[in-house]
N, C-alpha and C positions, 0 to 999 in steps of 0.2 A: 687291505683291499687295494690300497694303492699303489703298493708295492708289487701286489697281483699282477695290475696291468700292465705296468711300467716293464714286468718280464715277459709280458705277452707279447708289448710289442714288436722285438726282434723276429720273431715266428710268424707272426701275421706277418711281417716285411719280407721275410722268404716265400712265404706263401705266395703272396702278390708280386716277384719277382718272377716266382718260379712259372705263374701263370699267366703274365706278362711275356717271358721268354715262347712261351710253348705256342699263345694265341698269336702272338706277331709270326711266329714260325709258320702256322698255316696258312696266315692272309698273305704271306709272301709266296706262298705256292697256289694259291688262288681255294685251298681245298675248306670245305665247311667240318665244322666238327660231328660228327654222325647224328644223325636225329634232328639236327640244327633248323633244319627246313621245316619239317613238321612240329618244331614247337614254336617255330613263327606265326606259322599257323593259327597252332591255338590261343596266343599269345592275339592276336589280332580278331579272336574273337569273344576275347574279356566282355562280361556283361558292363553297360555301363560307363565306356569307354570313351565317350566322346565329354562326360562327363569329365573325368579323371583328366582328360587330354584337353580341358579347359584350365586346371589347375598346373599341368606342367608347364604351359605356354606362359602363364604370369613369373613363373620359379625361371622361367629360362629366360626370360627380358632380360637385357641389358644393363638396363637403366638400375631394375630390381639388385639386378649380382652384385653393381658397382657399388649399389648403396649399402648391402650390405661389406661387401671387401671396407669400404671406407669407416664404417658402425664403427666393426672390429679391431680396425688398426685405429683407430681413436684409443679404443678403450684400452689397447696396449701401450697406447702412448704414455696416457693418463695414469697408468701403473708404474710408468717408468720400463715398460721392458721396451728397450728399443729393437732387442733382436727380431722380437717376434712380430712388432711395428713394420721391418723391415724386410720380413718371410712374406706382407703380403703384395710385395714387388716382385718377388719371385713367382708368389704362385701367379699374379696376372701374367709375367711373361710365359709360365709352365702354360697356361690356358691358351697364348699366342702362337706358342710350338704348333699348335693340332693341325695347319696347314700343310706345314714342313712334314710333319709325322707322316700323314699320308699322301703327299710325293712320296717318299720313302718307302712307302710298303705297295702301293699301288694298287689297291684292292676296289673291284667294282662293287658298287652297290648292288642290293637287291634289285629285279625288273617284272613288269606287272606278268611277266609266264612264271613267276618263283612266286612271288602273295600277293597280296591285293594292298597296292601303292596309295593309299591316301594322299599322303605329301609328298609329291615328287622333290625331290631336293638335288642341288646341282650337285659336282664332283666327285671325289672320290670316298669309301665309306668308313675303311678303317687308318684310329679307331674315331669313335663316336666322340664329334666334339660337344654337342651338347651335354653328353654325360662326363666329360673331361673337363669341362668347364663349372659344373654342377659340382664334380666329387671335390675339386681344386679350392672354388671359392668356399662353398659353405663349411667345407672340412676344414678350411681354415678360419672362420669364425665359429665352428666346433672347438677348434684347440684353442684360440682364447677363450672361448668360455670355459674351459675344461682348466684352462689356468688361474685364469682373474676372476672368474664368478661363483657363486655358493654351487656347493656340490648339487645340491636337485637340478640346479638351471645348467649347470655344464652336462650330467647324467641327460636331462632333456632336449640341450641341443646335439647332442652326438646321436642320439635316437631319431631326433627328426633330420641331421643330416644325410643316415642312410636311409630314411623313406625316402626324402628327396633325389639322393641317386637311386636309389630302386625304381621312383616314378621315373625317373628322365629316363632310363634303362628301358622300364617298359615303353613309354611312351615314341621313343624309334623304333623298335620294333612294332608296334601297334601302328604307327603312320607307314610302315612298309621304306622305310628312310635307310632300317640298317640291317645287321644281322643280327643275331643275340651275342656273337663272338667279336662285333665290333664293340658293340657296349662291356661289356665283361672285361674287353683288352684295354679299352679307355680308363676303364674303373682302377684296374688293376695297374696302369701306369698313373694313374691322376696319383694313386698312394704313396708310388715311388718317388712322383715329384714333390709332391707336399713334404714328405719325410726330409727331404735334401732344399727343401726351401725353407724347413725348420732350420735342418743345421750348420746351412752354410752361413745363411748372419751372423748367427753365434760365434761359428769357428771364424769367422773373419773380425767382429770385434774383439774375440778374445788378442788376436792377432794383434788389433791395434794400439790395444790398451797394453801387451806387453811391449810394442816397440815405443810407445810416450813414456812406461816404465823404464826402460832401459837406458831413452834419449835424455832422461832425466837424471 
């Protein structure tokens, strides 16, 4: 089973590349993906919803993200894995990108003649940093649990990581803050960073430990 995954992962990383690629491609021409408008729509008229859009607001506090980033890089401390200790400096800085990102693409947000704007929110939309920020941290105290914990509790946070990006996903869309193709593009790059804030500590310690190898 383990083995399973560990070959799935490459494919799902194309996958998330490939849709990454395509969604930045639209929000750079300014165009929605078809239907897009009318499943905002619906999407904003979730039963129940202010309900749900009280549990995304505590998952997206700051204070909340930090202490988790922090839980997790303990626990990887405390393993001895210093790589993955140090994946989660990258993914804060991957979560710091999302300003930069959208200079870069330039995409306006949604306006109250397109849905019905619950939360107005300043600048520009894509992609979505609350759900870049959401996929970023807790996928990465997903992959330490998924490394250093018993298999049910790694199996169980990897499952409440993607409700938690799916709430945060819905939950801009539902305040009228995004599109569904700004949340999707965020998702789908938050993956890409995680993945490369995995493997660059790695490949950099391995790095250094063969240059004290060699100095030696």
């Amino acid at each position: 089973m383990e083995q399973r995954m560990r070959n799935l992962v490459p494919a799902l990383l194309i996958i998330a590349a490939a849709c990454a690629v395509a969604l930045t491609a639209l929000a750079l021409t300014g165009v929605l993906v078809p239907g897009e408008a009318a499943f905002a729509r619906f999407v904003q008229d979730t039963p129940g919803g202010r309900f749900l859009e009280q549990i995304t607001d505590v998952l997206a506090f700051s204070a909340v993200q930090y202490t988790v980033v922090a839980a997790a890089m303990l626990v990887a401390i405390r393993a001895r894995d210093y790589a993955l200790a140090a994946t989660a400096l990258f993914v804060l800085l991957g979560a710091a990108s999302n300003p930069l990102l959208k200079e870069m693409v330039q995409r306006e947000r949604p306006t109250p003649a397109d849905v019905m704007v619950r939360e107005p929110a300043a600048g520009l939309g894509y992609p979505s940093g609350h759900v870049m920020s959401a996929a970023l941290i807790y996928g990465y105290a997903a992959l330490v649990a998924r490394r250093h914990a018993p298999r049910p509790a790694a199996v169980a946070a990897v499952a409440v990581t993607v409700v938690i990006v799916v709430l945060m996903a819905w939950d801009r869309v539902y305040n009228g803050a995004h599109w569904p193709s700004d949340t999707a593009g965020a998702a789908a790059i938050s993956a890409l960073m995680l993945a490369a804030s995995c493997w660059l500590p790695a490949l950099l310690l391995r790095a250094l430990l063969r240059r004290s190898a060699g100095a030696g």
